[in-house]
C-alpha positions as CSV (number, residue, x, y, z in Angstrom):
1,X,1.8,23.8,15.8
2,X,3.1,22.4,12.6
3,X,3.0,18.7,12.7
4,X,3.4,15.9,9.9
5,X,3.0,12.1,9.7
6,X,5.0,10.4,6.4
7,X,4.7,7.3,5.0
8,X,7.9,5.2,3.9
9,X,9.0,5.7,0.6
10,X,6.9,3.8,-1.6
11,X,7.3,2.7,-5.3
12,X,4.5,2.6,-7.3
13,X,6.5,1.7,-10.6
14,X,5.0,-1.1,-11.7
15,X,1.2,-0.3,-10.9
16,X,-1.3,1.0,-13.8
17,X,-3.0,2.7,-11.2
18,X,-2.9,3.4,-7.1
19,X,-5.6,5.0,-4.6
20,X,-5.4,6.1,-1.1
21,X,-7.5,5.0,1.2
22,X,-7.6,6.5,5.0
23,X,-10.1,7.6,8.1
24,X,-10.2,10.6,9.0
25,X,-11.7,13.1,11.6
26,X,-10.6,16.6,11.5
27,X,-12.7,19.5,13.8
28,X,-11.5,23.4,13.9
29,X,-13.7,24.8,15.4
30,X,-12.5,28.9,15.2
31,X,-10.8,28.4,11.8
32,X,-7.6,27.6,13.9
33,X,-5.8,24.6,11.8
34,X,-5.9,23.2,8.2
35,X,-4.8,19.9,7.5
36,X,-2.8,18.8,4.0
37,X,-2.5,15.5,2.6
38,X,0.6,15.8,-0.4
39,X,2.4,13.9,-2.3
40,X,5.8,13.9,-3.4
41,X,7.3,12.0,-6.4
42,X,10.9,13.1,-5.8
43,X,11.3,11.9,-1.8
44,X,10.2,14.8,-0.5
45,X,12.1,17.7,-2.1
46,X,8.8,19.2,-3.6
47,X,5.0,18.5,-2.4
48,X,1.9,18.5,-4.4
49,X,-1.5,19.5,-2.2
50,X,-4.4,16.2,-3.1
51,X,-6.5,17.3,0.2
52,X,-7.4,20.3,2.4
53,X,-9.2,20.7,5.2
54,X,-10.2,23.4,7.0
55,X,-13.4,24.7,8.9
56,X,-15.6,24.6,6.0
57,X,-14.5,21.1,5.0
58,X,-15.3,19.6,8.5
59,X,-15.5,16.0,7.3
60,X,-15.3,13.5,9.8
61,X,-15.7,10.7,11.0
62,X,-15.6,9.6,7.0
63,X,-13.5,7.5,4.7
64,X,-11.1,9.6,2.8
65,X,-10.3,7.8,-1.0
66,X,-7.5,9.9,-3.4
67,X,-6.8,8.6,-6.7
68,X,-3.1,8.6,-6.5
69,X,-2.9,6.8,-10.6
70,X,-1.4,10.2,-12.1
71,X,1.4,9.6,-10.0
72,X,2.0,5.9,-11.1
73,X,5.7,5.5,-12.5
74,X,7.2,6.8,-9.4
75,X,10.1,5.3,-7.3
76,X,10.0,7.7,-4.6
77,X,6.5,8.4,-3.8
78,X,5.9,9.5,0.0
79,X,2.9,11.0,1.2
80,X,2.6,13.2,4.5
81,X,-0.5,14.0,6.7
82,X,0.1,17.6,7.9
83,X,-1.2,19.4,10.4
84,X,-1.2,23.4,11.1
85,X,-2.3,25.5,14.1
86,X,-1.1,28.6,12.8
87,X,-2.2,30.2,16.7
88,X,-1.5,27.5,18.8
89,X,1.4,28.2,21.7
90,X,1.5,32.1,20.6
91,X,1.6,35.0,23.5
92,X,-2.1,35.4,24.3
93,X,-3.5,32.4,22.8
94,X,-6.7,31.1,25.3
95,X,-6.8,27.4,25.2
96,X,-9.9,26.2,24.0
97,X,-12.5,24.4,25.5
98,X,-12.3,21.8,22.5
99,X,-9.3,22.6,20.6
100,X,-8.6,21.9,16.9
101,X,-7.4,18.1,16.3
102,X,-7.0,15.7,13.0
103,X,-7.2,12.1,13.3
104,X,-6.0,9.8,10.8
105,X,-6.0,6.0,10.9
106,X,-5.8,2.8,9.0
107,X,-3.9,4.3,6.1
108,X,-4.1,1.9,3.0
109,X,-2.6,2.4,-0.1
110,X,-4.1,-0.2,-2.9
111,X,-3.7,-0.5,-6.6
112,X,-7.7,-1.9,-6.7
113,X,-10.5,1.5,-7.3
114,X,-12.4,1.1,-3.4
């Protein structure tokens, strides 16, 4: 499973500075899934990692809050929630009694420090 959620392109050329703001849940039990949160400055030709997660970063239910200001200037700012499951669907793979998920949800993007 490789899945991603994007946002529209967003400019942030006229702030001074910008910070994401999002819940989260994210549970892996068996070290079966990461989950990215990147940002990219040129609509998505190249990607810069701001958040991992992965069995030892078990974080949720929380409030996630990334300084985005180093990337202030930008026209074509998009940021993507993605989600692996490098084993999921593969020849052999047992389902799991509670399998890996990520939830992500009321997504703000603000120009005010949280």
């Amino acid at each position: 499973m490789n899945t991603e959620l994007r946002t529209p392109v967003l400019d942030l050329s006229g702030q001074t500075q910008a910070w994401l703001v999002f819940k989260t849940d994210f549970a892996d039990y068996l070290n079966l899934a990461d989950g990215y949160v990147d940002i990219s400055t040129n609509g998505g030709s190249t990607w810069v990692n701001l958040l991992h997660y992965d069995q030892a970063s078990y974080p949720g239910p929380c409030t996630e809050t990334i300084n985005l200001t180093p990337y202030v200037g930008s026209v074509n700012t998009i940021i993507r929630f993605r989600f692996v499951a490098s084993g999921w669907g593969q020849t052999g793979y047992m389902p799991l009694s509670v399998p890996p998920w990520w939830e992500v949800d009321e997504v703000t993007l603000t120009n005010q420090n949280p």
